[in-house]
C-alpha positions in Angstrom: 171.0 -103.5 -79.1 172.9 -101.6 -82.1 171.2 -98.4 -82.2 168.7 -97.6 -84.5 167.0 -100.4 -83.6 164.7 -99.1 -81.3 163.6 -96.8 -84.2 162.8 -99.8 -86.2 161.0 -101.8 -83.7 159.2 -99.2 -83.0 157.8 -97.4 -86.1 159.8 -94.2 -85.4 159.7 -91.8 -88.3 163.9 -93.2 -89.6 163.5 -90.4 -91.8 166.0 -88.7 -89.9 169.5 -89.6 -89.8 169.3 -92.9 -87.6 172.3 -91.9 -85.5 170.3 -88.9 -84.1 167.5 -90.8 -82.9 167.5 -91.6 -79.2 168.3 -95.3 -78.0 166.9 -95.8 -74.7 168.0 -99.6 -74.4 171.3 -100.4 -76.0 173.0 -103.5 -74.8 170.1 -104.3 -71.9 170.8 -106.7 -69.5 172.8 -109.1 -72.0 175.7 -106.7 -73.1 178.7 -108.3 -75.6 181.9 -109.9 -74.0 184.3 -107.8 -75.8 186.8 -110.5 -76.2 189.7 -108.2 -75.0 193.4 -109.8 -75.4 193.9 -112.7 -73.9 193.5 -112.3 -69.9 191.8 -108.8 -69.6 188.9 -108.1 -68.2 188.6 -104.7 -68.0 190.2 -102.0 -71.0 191.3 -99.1 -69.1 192.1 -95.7 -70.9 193.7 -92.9 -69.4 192.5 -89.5 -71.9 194.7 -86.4 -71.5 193.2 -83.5 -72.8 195.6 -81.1 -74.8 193.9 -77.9 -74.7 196.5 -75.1 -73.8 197.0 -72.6 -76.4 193.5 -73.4 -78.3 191.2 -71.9 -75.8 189.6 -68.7 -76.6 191.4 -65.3 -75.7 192.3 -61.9 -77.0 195.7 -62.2 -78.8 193.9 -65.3 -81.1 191.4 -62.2 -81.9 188.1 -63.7 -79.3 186.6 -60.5 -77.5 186.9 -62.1 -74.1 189.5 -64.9 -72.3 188.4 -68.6 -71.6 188.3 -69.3 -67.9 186.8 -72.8 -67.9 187.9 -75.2 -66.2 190.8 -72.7 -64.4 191.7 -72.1 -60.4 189.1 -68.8 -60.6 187.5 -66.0 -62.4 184.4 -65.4 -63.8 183.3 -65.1 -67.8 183.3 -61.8 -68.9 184.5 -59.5 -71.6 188.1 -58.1 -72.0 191.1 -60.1 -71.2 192.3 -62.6 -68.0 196.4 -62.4 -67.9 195.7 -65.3 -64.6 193.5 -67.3 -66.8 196.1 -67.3 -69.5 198.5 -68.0 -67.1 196.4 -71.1 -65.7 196.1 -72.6 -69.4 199.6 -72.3 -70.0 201.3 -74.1 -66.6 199.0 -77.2 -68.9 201.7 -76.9 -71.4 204.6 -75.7 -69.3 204.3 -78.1 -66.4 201.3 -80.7 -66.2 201.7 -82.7 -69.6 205.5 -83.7 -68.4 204.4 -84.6 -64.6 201.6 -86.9 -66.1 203.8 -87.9 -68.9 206.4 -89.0 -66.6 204.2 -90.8 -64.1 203.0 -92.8 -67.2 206.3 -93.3 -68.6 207.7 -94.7 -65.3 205.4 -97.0 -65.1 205.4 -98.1 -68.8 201.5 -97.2 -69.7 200.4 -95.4 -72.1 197.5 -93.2 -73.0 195.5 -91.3 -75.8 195.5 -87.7 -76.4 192.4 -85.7 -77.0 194.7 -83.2 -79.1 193.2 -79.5 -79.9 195.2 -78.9 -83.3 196.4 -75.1 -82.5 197.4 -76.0 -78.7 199.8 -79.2 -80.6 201.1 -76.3 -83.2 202.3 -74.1 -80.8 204.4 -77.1 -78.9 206.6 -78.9 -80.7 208.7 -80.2 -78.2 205.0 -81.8 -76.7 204.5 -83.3 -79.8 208.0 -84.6 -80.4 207.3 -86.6 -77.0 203.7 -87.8 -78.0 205.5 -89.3 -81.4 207.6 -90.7 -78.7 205.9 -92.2 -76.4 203.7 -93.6 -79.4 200.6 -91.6 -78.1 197.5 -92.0 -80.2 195.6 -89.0 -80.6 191.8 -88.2 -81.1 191.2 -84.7 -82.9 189.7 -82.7 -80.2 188.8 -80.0 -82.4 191.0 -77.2 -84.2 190.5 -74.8 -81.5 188.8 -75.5 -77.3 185.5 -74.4 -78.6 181.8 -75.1 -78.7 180.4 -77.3 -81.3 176.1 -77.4 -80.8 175.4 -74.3 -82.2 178.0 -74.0 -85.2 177.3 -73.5 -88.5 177.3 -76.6 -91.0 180.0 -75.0 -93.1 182.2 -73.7 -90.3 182.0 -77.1 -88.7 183.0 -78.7 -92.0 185.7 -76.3 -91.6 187.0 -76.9 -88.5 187.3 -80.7 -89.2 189.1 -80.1 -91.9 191.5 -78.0 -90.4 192.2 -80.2 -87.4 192.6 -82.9 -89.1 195.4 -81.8 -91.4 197.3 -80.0 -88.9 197.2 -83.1 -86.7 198.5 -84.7 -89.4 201.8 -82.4 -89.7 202.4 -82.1 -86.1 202.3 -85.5 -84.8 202.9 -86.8 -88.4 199.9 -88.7 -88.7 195.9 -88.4 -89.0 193.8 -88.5 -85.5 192.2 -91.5 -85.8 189.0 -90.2 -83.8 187.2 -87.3 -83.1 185.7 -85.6 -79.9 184.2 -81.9 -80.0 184.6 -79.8 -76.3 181.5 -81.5 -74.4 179.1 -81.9 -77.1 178.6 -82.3 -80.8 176.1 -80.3 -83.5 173.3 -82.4 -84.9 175.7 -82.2 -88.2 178.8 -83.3 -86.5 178.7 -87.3 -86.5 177.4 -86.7 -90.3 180.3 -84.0 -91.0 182.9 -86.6 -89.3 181.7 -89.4 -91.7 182.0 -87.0 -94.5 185.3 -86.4 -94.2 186.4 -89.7 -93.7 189.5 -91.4 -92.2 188.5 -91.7 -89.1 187.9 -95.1 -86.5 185.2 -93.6 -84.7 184.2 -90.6 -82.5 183.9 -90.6 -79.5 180.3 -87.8 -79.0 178.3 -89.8 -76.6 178.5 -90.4 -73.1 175.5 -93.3 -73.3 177.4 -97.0 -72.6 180.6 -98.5 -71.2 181.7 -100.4 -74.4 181.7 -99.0 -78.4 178.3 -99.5 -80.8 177.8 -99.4 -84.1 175.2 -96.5 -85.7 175.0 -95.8 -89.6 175.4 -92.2 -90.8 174.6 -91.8 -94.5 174.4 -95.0 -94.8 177.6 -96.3 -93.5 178.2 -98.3 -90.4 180.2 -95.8 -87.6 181.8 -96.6 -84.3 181.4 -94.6 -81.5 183.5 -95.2 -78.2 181.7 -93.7 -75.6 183.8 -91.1 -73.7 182.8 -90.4 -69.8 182.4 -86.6 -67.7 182.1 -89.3 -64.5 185.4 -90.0 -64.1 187.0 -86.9 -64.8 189.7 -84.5 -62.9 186.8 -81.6 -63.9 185.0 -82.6 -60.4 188.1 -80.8 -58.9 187.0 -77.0 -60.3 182.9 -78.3 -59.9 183.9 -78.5 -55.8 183.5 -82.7 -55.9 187.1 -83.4 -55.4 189.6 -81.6 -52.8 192.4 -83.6 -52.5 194.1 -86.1 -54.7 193.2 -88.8 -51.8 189.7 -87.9 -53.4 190.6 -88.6 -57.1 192.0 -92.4 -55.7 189.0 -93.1 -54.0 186.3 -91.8 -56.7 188.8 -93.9 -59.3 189.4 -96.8 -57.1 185.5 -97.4 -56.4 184.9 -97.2 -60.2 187.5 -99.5 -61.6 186.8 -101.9 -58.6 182.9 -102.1 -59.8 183.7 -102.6 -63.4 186.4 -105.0 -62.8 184.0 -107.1 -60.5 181.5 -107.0 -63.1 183.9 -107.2 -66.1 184.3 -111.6 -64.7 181.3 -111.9 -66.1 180.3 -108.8 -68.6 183.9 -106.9 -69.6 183.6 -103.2 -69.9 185.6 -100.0 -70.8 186.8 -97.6 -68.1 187.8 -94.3 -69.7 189.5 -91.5 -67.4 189.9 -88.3 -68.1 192.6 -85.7 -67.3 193.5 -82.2 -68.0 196.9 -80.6 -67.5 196.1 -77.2 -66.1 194.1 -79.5 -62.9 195.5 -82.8 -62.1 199.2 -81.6 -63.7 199.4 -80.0 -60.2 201.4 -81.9 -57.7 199.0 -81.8 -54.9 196.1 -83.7 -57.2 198.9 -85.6 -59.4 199.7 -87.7 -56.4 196.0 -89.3 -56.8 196.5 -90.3 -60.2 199.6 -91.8 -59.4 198.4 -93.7 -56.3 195.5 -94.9 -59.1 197.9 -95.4 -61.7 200.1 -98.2 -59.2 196.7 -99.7 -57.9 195.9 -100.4 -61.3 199.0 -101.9 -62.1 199.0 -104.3 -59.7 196.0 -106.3 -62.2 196.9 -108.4 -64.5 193.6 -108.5 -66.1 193.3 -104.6 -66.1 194.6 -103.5 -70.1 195.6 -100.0 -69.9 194.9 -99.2 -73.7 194.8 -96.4 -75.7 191.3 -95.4 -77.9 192.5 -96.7 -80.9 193.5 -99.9 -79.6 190.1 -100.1 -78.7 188.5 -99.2 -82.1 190.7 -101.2 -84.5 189.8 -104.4 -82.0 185.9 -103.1 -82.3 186.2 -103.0 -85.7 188.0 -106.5 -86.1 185.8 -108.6 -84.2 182.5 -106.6 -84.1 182.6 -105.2 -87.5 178.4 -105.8 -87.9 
């Protein structure tokens, strides 16, 4: 069920902007057959999140340094030389382990690309022109969207977007804050235009349609389920535990996707699974996945310009 919907069946007050109202029912029990090419079942999308360098910390002029989603340490004011240190192995190390693991095995994947961690890499950026990466604007800097003001968010999007643009030499064609977006982001993103869809929600395993100022707006659902984050959150040891969490996904979806194709989206960050001991799960995934036919490994824009050619509403 497109969303909005709901709002309309049920005499909600559409006042408000329609994509902020809640849709409790979506697809139900009759979801879409995507249609993906011609013998896939199941669109796979591996996400690698480029965050090193856009993080909050001292030298950028932040009164404390960022430790999520690091080995250790705690929040707190002044600044973390190990927590720095943790970001940039990302850069250093991780993205060209995971890199080569996809290029070995001819796949490719989308890059959720903070646009001040891309400007202070070129040589990453050389090799996501490359490789022929797509990338989703992850924000100008690693930093919290919900509470932003409307003009500073307008801002930021701005900003990302037209750095993006000179680093990898062309716009993002989507957009993902860090976890969650304002109540003015969606709206903001439409503003500015240019973009296939965002990718704020977490609600469905295929895109939807929603109108923001009266336009229609794709949004490909991104996922914190199957995500190397479980690794710091105490889930996830080993990288024998990453295969198996991935495995028993993708083997549910691909069962159901004979009847009802879905979208698998996995997500990886270069400071965690760009160590060796946890890459070796995404590679063991990477071959299992390979060995398919009917699993598309895609990238997100792939995805959108399909959506937008055959679902356009």
């Amino acid at each position: 069920m497109p969303q909005g919907r709901l709002a309309q069946r049920t005499g909600a007050d559409v006042s408000n902007p329609i994509h902020l109202n809640r849709d409790f029912v979506g697809y139900g029990a009759n979801p879409p057959d995507p249609q993906w090419k011609p013998g896939a079942a199941l669109a796979v999308n591996f996400v690698i999140n480029y965050e090193e360098g856009s993080e909050p910390s001292i030298p950028d002029g932040d009164d404390y340094s960022e430790t999520g989603l690091t080995e250790g340490g705690s929040p707190g004011k002044g600044r973390d030389l190990a927590a720095e240190s943790m970001f940039e192995y990302g850069s250093r190390v991780g993205f060209w382990r995971l890199d080569r693991l996809l290029a070995e095995r001819g796949m490719t994947a989308t890059i959720y690309g903070c646009a001040l961690a891309l400007e202070r890499n070129p040589e990453v950026c050389a090799r996501i022109r490359e490789r022929g990466y797509d990338v989703c604007a992850h924000g100008w800097r690693w930093e919290h969207h919900q509470n932003m003001p409307e003009d500073v968010e307008r801002e930021r999007i701005r900003r990302a977007v037209e750095s993006i643009e000179k680093t990898i030499g062309r716009k993002p064609e989507g957009w993902y804050c860090r976890y969650g977006p304002s109540v003015n982001t969606r709206r903001l993103v439409v503003e500015h235009g240019g973009f296939l869809y965002d990718s704020d929600a977490y609600n469905d395993e295929l895109p939807y349609w929603t109108r923001v100022e009266g336009r229609h707006h794709l949004v490909i659902p991104h996922g914190l389920v199957n995500n190397d984050t479980k690794f710091i959150r105490g889930a996830m040891l080993t990288g024998d535990d990453f295969f198996q969490y991935m495995k028993d996904a993708f083997d549910v979806l691909r069962r159901e996707s004979q009847t009802h194709p879905k979208m698998m989206t996995v997500s990886l960050h270069l400071r965690l699974m760009g160590h060796p001991g946890r890459s070796v799960g995404f590679e063991r995934f990477l071959d299992y996945v390979a060995g398919f036919p009917d699993a598309w490994v895609c990238q997100r824009q792939e995805i959108a310009r399909h959506w937008w050619e055959k679902f356009h509403p």
